[in-house]
N, C-alpha and C positions, 0 to 999 in steps of 0.2 A: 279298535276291536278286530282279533284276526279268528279265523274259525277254519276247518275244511269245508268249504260250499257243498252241499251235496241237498239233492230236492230235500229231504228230510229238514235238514238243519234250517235250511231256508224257508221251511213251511211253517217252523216253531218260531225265524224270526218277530217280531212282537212290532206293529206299527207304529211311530212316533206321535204323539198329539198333534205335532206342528213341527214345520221346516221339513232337517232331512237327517240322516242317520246312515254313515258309511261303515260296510263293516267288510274286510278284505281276506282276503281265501289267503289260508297259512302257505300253500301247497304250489301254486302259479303267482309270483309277484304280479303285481298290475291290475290282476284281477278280482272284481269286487261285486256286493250289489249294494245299491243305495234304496234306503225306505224312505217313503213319505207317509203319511197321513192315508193314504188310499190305493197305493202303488210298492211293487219289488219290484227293481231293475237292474238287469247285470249291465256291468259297467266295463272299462277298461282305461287305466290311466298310465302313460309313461311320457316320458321327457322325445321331443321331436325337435333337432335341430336343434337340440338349446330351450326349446319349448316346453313347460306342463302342459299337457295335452288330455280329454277326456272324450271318450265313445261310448254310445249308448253299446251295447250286444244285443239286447231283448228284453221284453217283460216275463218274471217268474209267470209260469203257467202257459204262456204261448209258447215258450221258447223251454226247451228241457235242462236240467242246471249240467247235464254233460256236453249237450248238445250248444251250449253257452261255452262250458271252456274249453271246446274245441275251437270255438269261432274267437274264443279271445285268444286262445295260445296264436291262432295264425294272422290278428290283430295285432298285437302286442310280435310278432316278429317283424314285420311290416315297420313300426314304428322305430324299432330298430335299425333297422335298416336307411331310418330318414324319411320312409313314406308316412305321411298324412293321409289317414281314411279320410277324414272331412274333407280332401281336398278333391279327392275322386269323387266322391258324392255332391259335391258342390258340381263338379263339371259336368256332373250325369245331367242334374238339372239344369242347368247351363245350358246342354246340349239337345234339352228337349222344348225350352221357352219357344213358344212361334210370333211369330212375325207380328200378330197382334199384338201379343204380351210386353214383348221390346219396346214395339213403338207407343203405346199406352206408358211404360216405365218411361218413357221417351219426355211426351207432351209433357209430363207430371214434373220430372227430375231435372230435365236439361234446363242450364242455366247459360246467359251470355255472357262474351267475356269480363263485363259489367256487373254480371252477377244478376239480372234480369231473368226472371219468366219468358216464356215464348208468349208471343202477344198471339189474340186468340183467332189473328187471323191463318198467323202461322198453323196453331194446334188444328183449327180446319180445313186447313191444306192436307194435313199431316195424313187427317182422320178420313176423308176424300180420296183419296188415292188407294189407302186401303184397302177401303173398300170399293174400289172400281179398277184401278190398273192393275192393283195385286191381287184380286177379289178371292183368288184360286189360289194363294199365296195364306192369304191372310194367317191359315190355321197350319201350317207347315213348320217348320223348326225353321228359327233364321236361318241356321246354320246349314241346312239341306239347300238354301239359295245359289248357286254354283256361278262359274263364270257363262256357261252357255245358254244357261234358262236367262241370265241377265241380258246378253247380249240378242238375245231371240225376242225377249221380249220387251226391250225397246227399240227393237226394229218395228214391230208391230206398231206397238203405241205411238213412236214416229209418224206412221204412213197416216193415222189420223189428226195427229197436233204433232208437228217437232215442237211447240215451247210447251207446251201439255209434257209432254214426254223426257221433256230436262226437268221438267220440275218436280216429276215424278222420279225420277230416277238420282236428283242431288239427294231427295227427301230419303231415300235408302240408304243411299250411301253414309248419310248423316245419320242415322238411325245405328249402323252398321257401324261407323268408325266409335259412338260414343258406348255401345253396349263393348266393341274390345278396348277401350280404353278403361271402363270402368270392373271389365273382371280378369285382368291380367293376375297372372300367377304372383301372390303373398309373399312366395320363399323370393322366385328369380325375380319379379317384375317382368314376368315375359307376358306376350299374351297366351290368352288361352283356346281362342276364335282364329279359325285362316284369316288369311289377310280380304279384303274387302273386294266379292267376285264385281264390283261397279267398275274395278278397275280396267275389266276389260274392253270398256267404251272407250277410255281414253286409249291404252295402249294399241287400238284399233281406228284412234282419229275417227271413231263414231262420232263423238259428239255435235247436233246438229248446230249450226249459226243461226240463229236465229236476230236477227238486227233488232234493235230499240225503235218501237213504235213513234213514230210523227204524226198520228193522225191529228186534225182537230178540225173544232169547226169552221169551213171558209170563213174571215174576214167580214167579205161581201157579203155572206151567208146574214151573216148574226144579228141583224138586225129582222129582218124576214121571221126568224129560228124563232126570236124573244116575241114578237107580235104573236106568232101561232099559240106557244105558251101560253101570253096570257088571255087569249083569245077561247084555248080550252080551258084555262084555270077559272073565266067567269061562265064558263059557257052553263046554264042551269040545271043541265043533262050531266052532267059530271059527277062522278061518286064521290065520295068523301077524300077516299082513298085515293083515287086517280087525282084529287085537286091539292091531296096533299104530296101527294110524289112529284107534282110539276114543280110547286111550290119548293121543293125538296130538289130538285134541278134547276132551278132558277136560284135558289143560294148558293148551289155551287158552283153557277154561272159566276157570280157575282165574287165570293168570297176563295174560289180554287182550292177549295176544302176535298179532302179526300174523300170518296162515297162511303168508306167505311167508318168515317167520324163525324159524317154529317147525319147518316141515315139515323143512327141511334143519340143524337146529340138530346140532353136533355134542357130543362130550363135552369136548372142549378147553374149552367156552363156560359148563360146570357150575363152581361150585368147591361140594362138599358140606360140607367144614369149616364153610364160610362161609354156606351155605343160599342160593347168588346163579346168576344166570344170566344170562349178561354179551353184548349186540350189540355187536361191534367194529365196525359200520358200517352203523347204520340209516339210514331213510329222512330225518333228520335229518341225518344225518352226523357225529352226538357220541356217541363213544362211552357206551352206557349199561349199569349194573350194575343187574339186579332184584332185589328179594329173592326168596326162594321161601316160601311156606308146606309145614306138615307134609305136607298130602295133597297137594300137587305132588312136593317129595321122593318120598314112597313110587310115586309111577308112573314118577318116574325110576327107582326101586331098581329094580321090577320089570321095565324097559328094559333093566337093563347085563345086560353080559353076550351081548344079542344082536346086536351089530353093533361091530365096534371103531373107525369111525367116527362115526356118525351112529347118533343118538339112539332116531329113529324112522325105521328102514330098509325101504326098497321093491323094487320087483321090476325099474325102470327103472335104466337105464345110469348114471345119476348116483348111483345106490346109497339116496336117499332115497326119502319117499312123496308124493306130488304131491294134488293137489284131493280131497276125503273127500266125492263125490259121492251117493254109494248110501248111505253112513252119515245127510249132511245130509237126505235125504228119507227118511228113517225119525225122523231128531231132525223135520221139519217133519209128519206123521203123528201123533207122539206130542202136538207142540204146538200144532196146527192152524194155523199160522202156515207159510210158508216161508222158510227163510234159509237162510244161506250160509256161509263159513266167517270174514269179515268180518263177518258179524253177532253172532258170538260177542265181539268186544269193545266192541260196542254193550250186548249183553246184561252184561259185566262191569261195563260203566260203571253201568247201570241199578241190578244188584248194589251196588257201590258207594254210587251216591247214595242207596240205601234204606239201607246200614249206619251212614251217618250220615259218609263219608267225605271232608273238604272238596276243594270243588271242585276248587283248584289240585292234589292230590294225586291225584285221579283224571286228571286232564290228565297230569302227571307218569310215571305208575303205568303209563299209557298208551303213553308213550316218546311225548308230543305235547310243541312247545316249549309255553312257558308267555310271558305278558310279563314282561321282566324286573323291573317294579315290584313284580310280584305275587310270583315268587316270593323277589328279595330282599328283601320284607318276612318272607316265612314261613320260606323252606327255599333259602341260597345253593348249597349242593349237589344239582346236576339232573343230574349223569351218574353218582354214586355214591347208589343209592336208599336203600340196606342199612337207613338207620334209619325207612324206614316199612315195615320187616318186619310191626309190630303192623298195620298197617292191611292190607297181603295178606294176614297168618292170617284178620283178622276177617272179609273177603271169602270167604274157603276156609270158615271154620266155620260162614256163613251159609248156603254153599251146602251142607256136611254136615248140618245141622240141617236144614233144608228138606226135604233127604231123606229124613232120620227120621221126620221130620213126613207126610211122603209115603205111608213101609210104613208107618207108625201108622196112617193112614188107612184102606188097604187091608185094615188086619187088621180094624179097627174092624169094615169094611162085611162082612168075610167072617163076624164072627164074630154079625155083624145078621143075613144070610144063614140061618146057620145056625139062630140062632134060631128062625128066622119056620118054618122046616120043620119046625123039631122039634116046635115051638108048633103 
């Protein structure tokens, strides 16, 4: 249906029941309005690049039917020309998204090259940084992000954490490469984002070195370490919570489980017939089965019963126990060293290589990939551990023996003490 548009004509057009109803101006090609059910809307349609192309103009009544085909004649020249209105409008918005917005589209969309989720320790990294190194950022257009505000302000955040300050500033960068990768130009495939102001740390040899941590807990220490534990674990002044967080670092004394899969570990993940305790989706992303040894068992025994989900439950809304802060600076006191809850399976590994445990099975034991040479020479099975059960006991009874080794000491020296006064 073709007509000359004019308000008049278009006031008498009649509304559809349902769907849509195009009816096109004799006078200006291209130019049209379409009815619905409850709406007039001038339109504009032409060919772009090879393209059917369609643009809103306006709604009859906000928009004047002249003041309409004035705005479609300089539409519809434009389209001719090869330009894309949607594609300016798309950049306008583009160019307004802030730094929230991206990195939200971020944790949600971004995929690994696996094709994987971002595990949610990453997505709380992500969401951390936001709101604390970029805090003043946050609501700003990425795009107003430059190369000097970058390099200023991880100088700053440097002076208080250099590995704080890498990890904030990869997490941009990564935020940064994946939003222009994902709205490069339609026509060219070019981008449509400057290139990534992070760049300026590198091209500046900013970036700080930060070395790979060794900390763990002395050797000598660990038997000392384990008595104190269980010594606050029975102690009858102990809160629930505090005896389940010891509890809770003593399995990962034992097992070199990571603190973020031990702390929310539930009962579904035990199977006790079997002595196993099983990650359906670690930082690996293979599923793995551990063994457990006898003194890991008995701190699960003494667990059930108090939470019918989770293993080791907390006073937070998620129903587990989060970071064993005021615990780890009583274990760094008794050891004179400080560490973390991460350094407990540095210290396992340590354990390990003194019990004589070979390399690739503490790699393993660890839930670390291994290469595949090494371990199809030793051990083709890397997600079901069950048969180096003997190798966790041996770790477990290294670490009970130490302890012994530990009161033996203490008595020794009380009952020297006692001596010397009597004498």
């Amino acid at each position: 249906m073709t007509v000359k548009l004019t308000k008049k004509v278009v006031n008498r057009l009649s509304f559809p029941d349902k769907g849509q109803v195009l009816v096109w101006d004799k006078a200006l090609s291209g130019f049209g309005v379409r009815l619905t059910p409850s709406r007039k809307t001038y339109i504009v349609q032409a060919r772009v690049n090879g393209k059917t192309r369609r643009f809103t103009v306006g709604v009859h009544g906000v928009i004047a039917a002249d003041a309409a085909r004035e705005k479609a004649l300089r539409l519809l020249g434009e389209m001719a020309e090869g330009k894309d209105p949607g594609e300016g409008k798309r950049k306008k918005v583009l160019s307004s998204l802030t730094l929230r917005q991206v990195a939200d589209a971020y944790i949600e969309g971004k995929r690994t090259k696996k094709g994987h989720l971002l595990k949610q320790a990453s997505k709380n990294d992500i969401d951390r940084h936001v709101k604390t190194t970029f805090s003043d950022w946050e609501d700003k257009p990425l795009v107003s992000i430059d190369r000097h505000m970058v390099l200023k302000r991880y100088q700053q955040a440097s002076a208080a954490s250099e590995a704080q300050a890498n990890q904030a500033f990869r997490i941009l960068r990564a935020i940064w490469n994946w939003q222009r990768n994902n709205t490069k130009d339609k026509k060219s495939g070019n981008p449509t984002m400057p290139e990534n102001p992070c760049a300026a740390i590198t091209d500046s040899n900013g970036w700080a070195y930060v070395p790979s941590r060794d900390r763990a807990i002395p050797l000598y220490k660990i038997g000392s370490v384990w008595n104190h534990l269980e010594a606050l674990r029975s102690d009858p002044g102990q809160t629930t919570v505090g005896q389940t967080m010891i509890a809770a670092v003593q399995f990962a004394m034992l097992t070199g489980g990571r603190w973020g899969e031990i702390a929310p570990l539930t009962w579904k993940q035990i199977d006790f017939d079997a002595a196993t305790w099983t990650l359906p989706d670690p930082k690996n992303r293979r599923k793995i089965t551990f063994p457990l040894s006898r003194q890991a068992l008995a701190i699960l025994h003494d667990q059930a019963g108090k939470h019918d989900t989770f293993i080791f439950p907390g006073r937070g809304k998620d129903g587990h126990i989060h970071r064993p802060t005021r615990l780890m600076k009583k274990i760094a006191d008794d050891c004179g060293v400080t560490v973390s809850p991460h350094d407990l399976r540095r210290t396992f590994n340590a354990i390990a290589e003194d019990c004589g445990v070979e390399f690739w099975k503490q790699k393993v034991l660890l839930g670390h990939t291994v290469a595949a040479d090494v371990t199809l020479n030793n051990y083709k099975q890397t997600n079901d551990l069950t048969r180096l059960a003997p190798d966790a006991q041996k770790i477990a009874d290294w670490i009970e023996r130490k302890a012994v080794e530990s009161r033996n000491k203490v008595v020794d020296m009380q009952q020297a003490r006692e001596a010397a006064n009597n004498g």
